[in-house]
C-alpha positions in Angstrom: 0.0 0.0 0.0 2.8 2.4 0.5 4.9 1.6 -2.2 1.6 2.3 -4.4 0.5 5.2 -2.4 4.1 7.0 -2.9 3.9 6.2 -6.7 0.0 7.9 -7.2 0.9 11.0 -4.8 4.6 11.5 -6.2 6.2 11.9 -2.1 7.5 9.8 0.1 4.8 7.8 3.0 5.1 8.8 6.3 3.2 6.4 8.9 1.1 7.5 12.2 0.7 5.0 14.8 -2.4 6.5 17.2 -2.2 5.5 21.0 -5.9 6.3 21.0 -8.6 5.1 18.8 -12.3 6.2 18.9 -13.6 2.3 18.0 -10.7 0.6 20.4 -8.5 0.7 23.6 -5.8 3.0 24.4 -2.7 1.5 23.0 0.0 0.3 25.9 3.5 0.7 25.7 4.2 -2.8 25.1 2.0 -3.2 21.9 3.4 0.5 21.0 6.7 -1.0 20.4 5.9 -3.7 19.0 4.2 -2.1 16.4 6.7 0.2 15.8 9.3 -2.6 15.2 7.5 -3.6 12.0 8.9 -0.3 10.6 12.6 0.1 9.3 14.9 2.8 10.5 14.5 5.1 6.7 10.6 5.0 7.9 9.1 8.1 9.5 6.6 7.2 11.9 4.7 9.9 13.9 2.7 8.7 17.3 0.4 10.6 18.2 -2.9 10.6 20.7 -5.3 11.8 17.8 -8.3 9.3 17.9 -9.8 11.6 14.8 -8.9 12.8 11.5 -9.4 16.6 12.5 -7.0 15.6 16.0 -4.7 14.3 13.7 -5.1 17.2 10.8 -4.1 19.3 13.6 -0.8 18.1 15.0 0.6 16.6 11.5 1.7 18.5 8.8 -0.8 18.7 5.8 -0.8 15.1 4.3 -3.1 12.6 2.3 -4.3 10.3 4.7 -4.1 6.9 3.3 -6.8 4.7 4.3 -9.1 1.4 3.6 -13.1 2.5 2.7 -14.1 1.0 5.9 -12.4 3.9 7.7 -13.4 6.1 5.3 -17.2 5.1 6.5 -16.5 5.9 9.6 -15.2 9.7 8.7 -18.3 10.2 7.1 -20.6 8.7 9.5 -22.2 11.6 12.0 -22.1 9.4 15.0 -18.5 10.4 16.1 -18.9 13.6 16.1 -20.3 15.5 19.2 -22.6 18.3 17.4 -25.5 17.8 14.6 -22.5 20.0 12.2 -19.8 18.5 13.3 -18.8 16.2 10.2 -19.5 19.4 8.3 -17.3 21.0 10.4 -14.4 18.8 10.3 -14.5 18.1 6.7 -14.2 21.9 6.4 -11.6 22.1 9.0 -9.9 19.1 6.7 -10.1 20.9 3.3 -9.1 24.4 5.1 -5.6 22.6 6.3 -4.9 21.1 3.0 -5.7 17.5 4.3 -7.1 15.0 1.5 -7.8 10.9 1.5 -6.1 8.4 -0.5 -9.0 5.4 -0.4 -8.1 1.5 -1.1 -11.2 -0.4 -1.5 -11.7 -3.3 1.5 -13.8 -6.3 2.1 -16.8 -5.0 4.1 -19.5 -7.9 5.1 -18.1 -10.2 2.2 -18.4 -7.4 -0.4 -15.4 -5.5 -2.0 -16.5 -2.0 -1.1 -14.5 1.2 -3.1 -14.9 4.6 -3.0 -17.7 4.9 -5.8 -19.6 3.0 -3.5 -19.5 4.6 -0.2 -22.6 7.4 0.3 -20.1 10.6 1.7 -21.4 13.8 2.1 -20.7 16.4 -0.5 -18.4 18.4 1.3 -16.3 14.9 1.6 -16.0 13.4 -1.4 -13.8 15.5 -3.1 -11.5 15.7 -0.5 -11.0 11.9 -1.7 -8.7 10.3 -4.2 -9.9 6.1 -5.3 -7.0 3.5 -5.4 -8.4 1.3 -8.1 -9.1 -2.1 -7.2 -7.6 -3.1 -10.4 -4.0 -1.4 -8.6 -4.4 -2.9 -5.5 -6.8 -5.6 -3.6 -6.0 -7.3 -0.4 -9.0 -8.5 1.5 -6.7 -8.5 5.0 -7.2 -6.1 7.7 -3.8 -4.1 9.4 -4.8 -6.3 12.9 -4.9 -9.2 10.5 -1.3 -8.7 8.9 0.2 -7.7 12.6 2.4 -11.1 13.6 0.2 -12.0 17.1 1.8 -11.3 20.3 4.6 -13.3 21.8 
């Protein structure tokens, strides 16, 4: 995904590990590092505590966020955010900082689910850039490719 990512957006892939997650625990410092010890030394990875896109559009520099559709549902679903405007507000918040989505497609339910498929607001969608499923396809979640625990 990174290798393809760096080829459609012409720069070099950064990665952002997140201690906190809106869907999941906190992160400990023992699954912290050994996270981070999938990555070479040439690799820049940023932790951060941003559970959100708009947390983490505020601490990084501006950036494509590369992502798999089924996170891309959850940006545009209002649910996570605290206010009736609030997706409308952090999309524009988003667009304002320079911040746009590179989307791989991802098995959802046993269906192959891309960006033409996913309802976004209209606000949203053009912040986002479709990998082709022709380019890429690999029905495996990141937990999934993660060697288990010792």
């Amino acid at each position: 995904m990174a290798q393809l990512a760096e080829n459609m957006l012409g720069c070099s892939v950064e990665f952002e590990l997140s201690v906190k997650n809106v869907d999941k625990p906190d992160l400990d410092r023992v699954e912290i590092e050994r996270r981070l010890a999938q990555f070479s030394e040439r690799e820049v990875v940023w932790i951060t505590w941003s559970s959100t896109f708009q947390q983490k559009a505020a601490v990084l520099p501006p950036c494509t966020f590369v992502i798999g559709a089924d996170t891309l549902i959850r940006i545009a679903d209002p649910r996570y955010y605290p206010c009736e405007s609030g997706l409308n507000d952090s999309v524009d918040e988003l667009a304002e900082r320079g911040n746009r989505f590179l989307v791989f497609g991802r098995e959802v339910n046993g269906s192959f689910l891309g960006l033409e498929s996913i309802p976004l607001p209209k606000k949203l969608r053009p912040l986002c850039q479709a990998v082709p499923e022709s380019s890429f396809r690999m029905d495996i979640s990141s937990t999934g490719l993660r060697p288990d625990p010792p």
